[in-house]
N, C-alpha and C positions, 0 to 999 in steps of 0.2 A: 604127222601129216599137217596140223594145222600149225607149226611154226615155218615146215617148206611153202605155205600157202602164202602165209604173212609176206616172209623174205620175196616170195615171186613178187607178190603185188606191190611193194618195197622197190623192188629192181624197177619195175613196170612206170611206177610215177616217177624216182627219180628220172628212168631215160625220157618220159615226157616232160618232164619238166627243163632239164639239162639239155635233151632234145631241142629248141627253141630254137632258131636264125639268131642269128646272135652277129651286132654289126663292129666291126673292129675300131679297136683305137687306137691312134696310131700314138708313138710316143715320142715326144720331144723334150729332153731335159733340159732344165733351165736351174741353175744356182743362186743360190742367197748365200751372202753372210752376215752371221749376226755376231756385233759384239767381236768383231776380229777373227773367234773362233769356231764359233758354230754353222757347220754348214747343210745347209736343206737344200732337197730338191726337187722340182716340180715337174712329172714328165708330163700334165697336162696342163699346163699354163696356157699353151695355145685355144685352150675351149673358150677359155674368158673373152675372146676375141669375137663378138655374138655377130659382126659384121661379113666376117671374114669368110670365103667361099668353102674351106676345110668344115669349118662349124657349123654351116646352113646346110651343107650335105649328109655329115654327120648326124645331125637332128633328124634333118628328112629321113633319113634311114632309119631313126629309132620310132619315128611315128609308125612307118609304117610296122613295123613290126611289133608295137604297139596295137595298134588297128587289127590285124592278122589273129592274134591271141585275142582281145576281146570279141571278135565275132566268134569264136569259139565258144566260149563261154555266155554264149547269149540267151541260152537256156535260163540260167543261175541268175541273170538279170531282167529277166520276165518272169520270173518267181517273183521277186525283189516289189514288181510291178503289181503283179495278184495280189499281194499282200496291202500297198498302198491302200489300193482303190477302197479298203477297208476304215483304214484310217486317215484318210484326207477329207477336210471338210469345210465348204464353201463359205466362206464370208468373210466382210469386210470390216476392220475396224478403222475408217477412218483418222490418221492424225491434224487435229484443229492446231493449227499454227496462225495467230492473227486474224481473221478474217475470213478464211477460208481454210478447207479441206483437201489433203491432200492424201494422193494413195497410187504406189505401182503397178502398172498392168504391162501384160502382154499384148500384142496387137499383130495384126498378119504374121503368125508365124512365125513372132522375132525371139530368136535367144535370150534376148536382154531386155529389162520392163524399162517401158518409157512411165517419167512423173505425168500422173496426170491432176488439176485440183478443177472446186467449186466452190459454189458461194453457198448455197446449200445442199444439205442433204437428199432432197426431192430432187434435183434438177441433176441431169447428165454432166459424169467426170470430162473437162476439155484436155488436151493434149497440149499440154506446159513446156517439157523439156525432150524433145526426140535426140539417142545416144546416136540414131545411125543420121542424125542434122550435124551430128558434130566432129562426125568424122566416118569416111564410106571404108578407111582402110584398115583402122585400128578399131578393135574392141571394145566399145566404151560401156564400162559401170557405174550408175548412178549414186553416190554414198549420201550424206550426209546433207541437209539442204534447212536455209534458215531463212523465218520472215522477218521484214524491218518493223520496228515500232507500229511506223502507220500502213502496214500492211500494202505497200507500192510495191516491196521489189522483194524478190526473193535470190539469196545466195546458195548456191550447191557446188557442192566438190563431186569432183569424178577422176577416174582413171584410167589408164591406156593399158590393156592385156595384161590385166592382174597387177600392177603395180602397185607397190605400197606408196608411191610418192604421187600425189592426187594436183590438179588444177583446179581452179575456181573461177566462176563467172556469174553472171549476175543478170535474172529475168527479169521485165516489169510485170508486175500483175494485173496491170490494168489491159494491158492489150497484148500480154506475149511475146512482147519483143526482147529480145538479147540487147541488151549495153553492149559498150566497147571494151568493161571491162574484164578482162582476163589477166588472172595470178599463177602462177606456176613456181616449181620449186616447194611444195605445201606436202607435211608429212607428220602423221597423228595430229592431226588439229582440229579444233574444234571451230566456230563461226561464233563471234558476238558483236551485237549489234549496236551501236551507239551514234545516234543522228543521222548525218550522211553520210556512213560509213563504217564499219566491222573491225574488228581484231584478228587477227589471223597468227599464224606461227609455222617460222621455217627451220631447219636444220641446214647444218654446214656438213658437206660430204667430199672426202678425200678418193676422187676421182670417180669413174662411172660406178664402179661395182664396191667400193670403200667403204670403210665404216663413216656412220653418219655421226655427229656430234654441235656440242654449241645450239641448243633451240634457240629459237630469238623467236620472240612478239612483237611483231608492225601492228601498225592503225595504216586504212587504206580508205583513202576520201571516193566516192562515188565520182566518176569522169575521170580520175587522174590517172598518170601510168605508176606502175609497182614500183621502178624508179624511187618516185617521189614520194611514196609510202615511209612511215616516220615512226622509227625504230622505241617501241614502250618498254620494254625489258630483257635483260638477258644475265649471267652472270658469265665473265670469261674466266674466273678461276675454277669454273665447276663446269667443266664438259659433261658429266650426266647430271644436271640439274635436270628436271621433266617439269614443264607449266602445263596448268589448266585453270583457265578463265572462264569467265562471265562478267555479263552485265546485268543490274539490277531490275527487275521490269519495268519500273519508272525509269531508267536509265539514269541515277544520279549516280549511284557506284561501278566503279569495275574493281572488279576483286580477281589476284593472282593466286593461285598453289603453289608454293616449288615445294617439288617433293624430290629425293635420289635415288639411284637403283644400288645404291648402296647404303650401309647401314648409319643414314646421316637422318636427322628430325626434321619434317617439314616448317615452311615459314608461308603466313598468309599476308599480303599485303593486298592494299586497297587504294583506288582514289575517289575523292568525293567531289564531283562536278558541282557542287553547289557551293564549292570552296572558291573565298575571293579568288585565289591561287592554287588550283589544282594540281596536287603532285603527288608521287608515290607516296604514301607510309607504311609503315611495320602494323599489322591488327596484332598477331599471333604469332609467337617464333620459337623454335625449337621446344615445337608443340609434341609433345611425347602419348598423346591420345590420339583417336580419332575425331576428327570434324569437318564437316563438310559446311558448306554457305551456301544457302539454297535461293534468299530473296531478301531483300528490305521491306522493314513495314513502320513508319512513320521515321525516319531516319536511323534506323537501328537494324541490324543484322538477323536474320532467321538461319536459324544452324539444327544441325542433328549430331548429337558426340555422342562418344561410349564414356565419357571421361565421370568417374563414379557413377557408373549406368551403363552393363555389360548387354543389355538390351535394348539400349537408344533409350536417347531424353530427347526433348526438344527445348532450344530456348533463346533465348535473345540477346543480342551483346550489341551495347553501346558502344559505338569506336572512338567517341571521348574515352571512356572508359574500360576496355577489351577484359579486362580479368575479373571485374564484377558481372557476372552473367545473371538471368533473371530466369526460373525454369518456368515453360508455360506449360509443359506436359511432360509430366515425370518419368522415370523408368516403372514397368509394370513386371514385376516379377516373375509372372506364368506368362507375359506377351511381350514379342519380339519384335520390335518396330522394322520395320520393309521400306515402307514409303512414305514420303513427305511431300504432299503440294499445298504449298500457300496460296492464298489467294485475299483478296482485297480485302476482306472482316475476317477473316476464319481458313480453319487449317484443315485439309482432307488429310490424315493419317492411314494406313495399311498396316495392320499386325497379325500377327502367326499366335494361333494358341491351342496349344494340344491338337495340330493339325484343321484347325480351326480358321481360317480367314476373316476377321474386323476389319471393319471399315466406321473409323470413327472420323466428326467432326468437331472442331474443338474451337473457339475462337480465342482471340491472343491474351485474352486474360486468364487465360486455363480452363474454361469453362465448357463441360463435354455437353455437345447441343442435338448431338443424334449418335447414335450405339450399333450396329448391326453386325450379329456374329451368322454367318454362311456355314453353309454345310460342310462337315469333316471329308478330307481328303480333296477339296475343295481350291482350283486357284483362280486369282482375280492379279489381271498385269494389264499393261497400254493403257495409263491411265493418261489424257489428252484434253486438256482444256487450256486457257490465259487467264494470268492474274482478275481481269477485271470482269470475266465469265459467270452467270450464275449455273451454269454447269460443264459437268467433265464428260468423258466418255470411258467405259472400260469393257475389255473382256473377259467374261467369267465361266469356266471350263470347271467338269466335275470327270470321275469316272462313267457314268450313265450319262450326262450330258457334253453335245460336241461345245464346241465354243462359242457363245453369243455375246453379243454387244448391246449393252445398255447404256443410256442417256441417264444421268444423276443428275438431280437439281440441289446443288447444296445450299439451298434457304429452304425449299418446300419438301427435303428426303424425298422427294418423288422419283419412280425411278423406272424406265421404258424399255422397253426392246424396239431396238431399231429398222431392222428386220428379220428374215428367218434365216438360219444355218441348214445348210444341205447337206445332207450326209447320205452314204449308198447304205445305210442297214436303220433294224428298226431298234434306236435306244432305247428305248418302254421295254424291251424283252430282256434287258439286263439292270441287277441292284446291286449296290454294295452294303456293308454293313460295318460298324464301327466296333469291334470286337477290341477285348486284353488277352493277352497269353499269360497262362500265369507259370512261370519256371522252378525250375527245381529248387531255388534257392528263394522262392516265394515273391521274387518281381515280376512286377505289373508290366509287361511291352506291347503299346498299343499297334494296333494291327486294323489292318480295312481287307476284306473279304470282297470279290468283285466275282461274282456267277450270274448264270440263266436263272431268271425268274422260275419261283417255283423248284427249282432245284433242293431235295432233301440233303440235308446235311446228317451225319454218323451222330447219334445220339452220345456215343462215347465217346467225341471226339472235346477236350478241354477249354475248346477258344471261346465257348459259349456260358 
């Protein structure tokens, strides 16, 4: 009886599931040959056509049928929703970029968060960059957005209905206003800032829907058109070469990555603006470890490597000299280095230890100036400050607590709550606890317990 039950209910879902509207496609063959002799063939080549009236009906037709099944299912996604309301929780962690505060919101009901920033924390966020100012027809996603030096302008990339290939334009901060300039053509790139004008990076794409290839890094002068944008790097014998740049926060370096999506060693070059003759050179190449280049501090390089140090080091390279390095904070055995911010005297560090979160500061002679080990099971991320800041900002989440934002003063360790996190239940009514298992074979696996206050635990039970 209960295998005929099975098999019903079986029959039952497949016919609703296969049951569906289902909209046709029609097929049109189309042929390649490759190599003289190999032949493929494409009976939907026609879809590729995103303009074309077969294609836009086509779609139209799977939305709706699209549509049609999720209202079905709307049950199962006001579940989804009960469940939420449990775990979402109100607050802001502002990111400090130069001068000011910046942070995404929603506003009348719109889909998409407009940038909003401020000059302090006290005073109301203003409305920076509106996506539906930038276009009434297309979709616009705000990504990525960078300040100048002197805190005047700020650059942000955006996107048109999910696209991976992003535009850029350029706000003043003083008053709001959009520049004239606008970049397009822009794909995984990051923003660096140098004088009157940025770094950017494009790829070369073999027609609309093609594979993309060839990055190339421009410098783009503030007023000018993309045109006259002046080509900093590329390699044409290495079509997956991948860059990533920055500039120093003095701005005397810019420093290149090429790394490959194949199994090739990265190379680091750099240039140094305070050079009679500023031009590319080699730092690092066919560098077989990890390292990254986080900032300069008196003309010399701050890096983080695993290179004899499977935990992170931190340290210092001279680019007179690139292979004599100087360690200013060593690898710690039991601690796993996270994070690195430099800043003007001294270095905020992030380290993991036995589920532990540190937050040490160290100044550039190696010298540990404040120590603070946070509660197990414990994370601390968005950390937000400028080099020449006497504080950061970050947020610090536990299991018993939602996520708050504190102000850190890295000269006086002092350290605030910004404001309050809202949350719909009462966190005081739940603990956790830092327990070992100890297994059959006599290993120690730490373990965190998270119950109701008050809750008895089985006296027989091993964890304790």
């Amino acid at each position: 009886m209960n295998k005929t039950f099975t098999i019903i209910i079986l029959l039952i879902c497949h016919s609703y599931l296969w049951g569906q509207e289902k909209i046709a496609v029609k097929e049109s063959a189309v042929t390649d040959t490759f190599y003289t002799k190999y032949i493929l063939e494409d009976k939907y080549r026609w879809l590729e056509d995103t303009h074309s009236k077969d294609t836009k009906d086509w779609m139209d037709g799977q939305d709706k049928v699209c549509k049609n099944y999720l209202s079905k299912v709307s049950n199962k996604i006001n579940s989804f929703k009960a469940i939420d309301q449990y775990i979402n929780a109100e607050f802001h962690n502002y990111q400090k970029l130069g001068n000011y505060y910046f942070s995404m919101h929603y506003y009348n009901n719109m889909a998409i968060p407009a940038l909003y920033y401020q000059s302090t924390l006290k005073e109301d966020p203003r409305l920076l960059v509106d996506p539906n100012y930038i276009s009434k027809k297309d979709q616009i996603r705000i990504g990525s957005y960078y300040v100048s030096k002197d805190s005047k302008l700020l650059a942000y990339q955006f996107n048109r209905n999910g696209s991976d290939w992003m535009e850029i334009k350029v706000v003043s901060l003083q008053d709001g206003v959009d520049l004239k300039d606008h970049l397009k053509g822009i794909k995984f790139s990051n923003i660096a800032w140098l004088g009157d004008g940025f770094f950017y990076s494009t790829f070369l794409q073999d027609a609309q829907f093609g594979a993309t290839s060839g990055q190339r890094v421009f410098y783009h002068k503030i007023g000018t058109e993309q045109q006259q944008d002046k080509l900093i790097f590329e390699k044409k014998n290495n079509a997956d070469a991948i860059f990533r740049f920055s500039t120093s926060s003095d701005e005397r370096f810019f420093v290149i990555k090429e790394q490959y999506t194949r199994n090739k060693n990265p190379n680091i070059f750099y240039i140094d603006y305070n050079s009679e003759q500023p031009s590319l050179k080699p730092l690092l190449t066919n560098i077989k470890y990890n390292i990254n280049i986080l900032d300069s501090h008196d003309g010399k390089f701050i890096a983080t490597t695993n290179k004899e140090s499977n935990n992170g080091s931190i340290v210092e390279i001279d680019p007179k000299d690139p292979l004599k390095w100087r360690e200013i904070a060593p690898e710690f055995s039991e601690a796993l280095l996270l994070e690195t911010i430099p800043f003007a005297d001294r270095i905020v560090a992030l380290y993991q230890c036995n589920q532990h979160p540190i937050i040490t500061v160290i100044d550039y002679a190696g010298t540990v100036l404040y120590n603070s080990t946070l509660p197990a099971g414990s994370s601390v991320s968005g950390f937000s400050g400028q080099s020449t800041d006497e504080e950061l900002r970050y947020s610090f989440n536990a299991y018993t607590i939602p996520p708050v934002v504190y102000t850190f003063n890295i000269k006086t360790f002092r350290k605030e709550l910004t404001e309050k996190t809202g949350v719909s239940f009462d966190f005081r009514n739940i603990e956790y606890k830092e327990v070992e298992y100890l297994t059959k074979d006599s290993a120690r696996v730490p373990m965190i317990l998270v119950y109701d206050k008050g809750l008895k635990m089985d006296g027989s039970t091993p964890l304790f």
